[in-house]
C-alpha positions, 0 to 999 in steps of 0.5 A, a space after each residue: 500500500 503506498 503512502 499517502 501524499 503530503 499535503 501541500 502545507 504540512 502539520 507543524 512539527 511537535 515542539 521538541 522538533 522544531 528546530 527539524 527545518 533549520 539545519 545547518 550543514 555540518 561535516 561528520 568525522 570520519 575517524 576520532 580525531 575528526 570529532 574535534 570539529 564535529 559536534 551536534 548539540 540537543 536541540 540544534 538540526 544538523 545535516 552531516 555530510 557523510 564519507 564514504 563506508 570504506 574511508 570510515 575508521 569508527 570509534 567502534 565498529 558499528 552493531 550492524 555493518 555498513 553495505 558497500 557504497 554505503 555513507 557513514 559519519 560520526 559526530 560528538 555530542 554533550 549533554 547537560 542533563 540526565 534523561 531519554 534523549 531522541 536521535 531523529 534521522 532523515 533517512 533509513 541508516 543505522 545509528 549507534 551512541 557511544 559512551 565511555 568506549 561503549 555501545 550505549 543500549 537504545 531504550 526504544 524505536 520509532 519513525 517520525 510525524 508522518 511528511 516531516 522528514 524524520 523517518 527515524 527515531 530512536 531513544 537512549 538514556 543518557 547521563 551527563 557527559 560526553 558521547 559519539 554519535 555514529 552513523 551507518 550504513 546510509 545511502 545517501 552522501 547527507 543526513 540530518 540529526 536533531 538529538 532531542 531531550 524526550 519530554 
């Protein structure tokens, strides 16, 4: 069954994703080092641009492996507060959070408002600190991110 078409103005986002339409372009890292200047801050909407899979030197491997000719990113986050955060994305790819060196467990799954642009949402539980976002698998050279406390 096909999705319905989108209207020609569409339902304004939840408050929490407002800041979706006003994303500014943001190279991701590649490798570790690259972290230094890319950083994505909740509530701010980012698109990455991504690298190739095969230049990819994740932090960690990804939980699931990106297809050849496939685009991947990283980007480093802070958070301020405890709490579920939501990593939105603008299109199917896979998504890991890091913290401490580790994979950090999702704590739910989703998609987003239907003709919003956010396909996919997915929940982990953070604490203050520092974390790295890492994307996978997409088959598109860009992305956008927005992390947003749930609320």
């Amino acid at each position: 069954m096909a999705a319905p078409a989108c209207p020609a103005t569409p339902e304004p986002l939840p408050p929490a994703f407002a800041a979706w339409p006003n994303a500014t372009t943001l190279t991701s890292a590649s490798d570790r080092p690259g972290l230094a200047a890319a950083k994505v801050a909740p509530g701010e909407a980012e698109t990455l641009e991504l690298h190739p899979a095969a230049e990819m030197h994740y932090a960690l491997a990804p939980a699931k492996p990106a297809a050849a000719g496939s685009f991947g990113g990283m980007a480093a986050l802070h958070v301020t507060a405890p709490g579920t955060y939501r990593v939105a994305l603008s299109s199917g790819a896979w998504v890991d959070l890091l913290g401490n060196g580790q994979f950090l467990p999702s704590a739910g799954h989703g998609h987003g408002p239907a003709c919003s642009g956010i396909r996919k949402i997915v929940d982990f539980a953070l604490q203050p600190g520092d974390y790295v976002l890492q994307v996978a698998g997409s088959t598109a050279a860009t992305i956008t991110v927005l992390v947003v406390p749930q609320g």
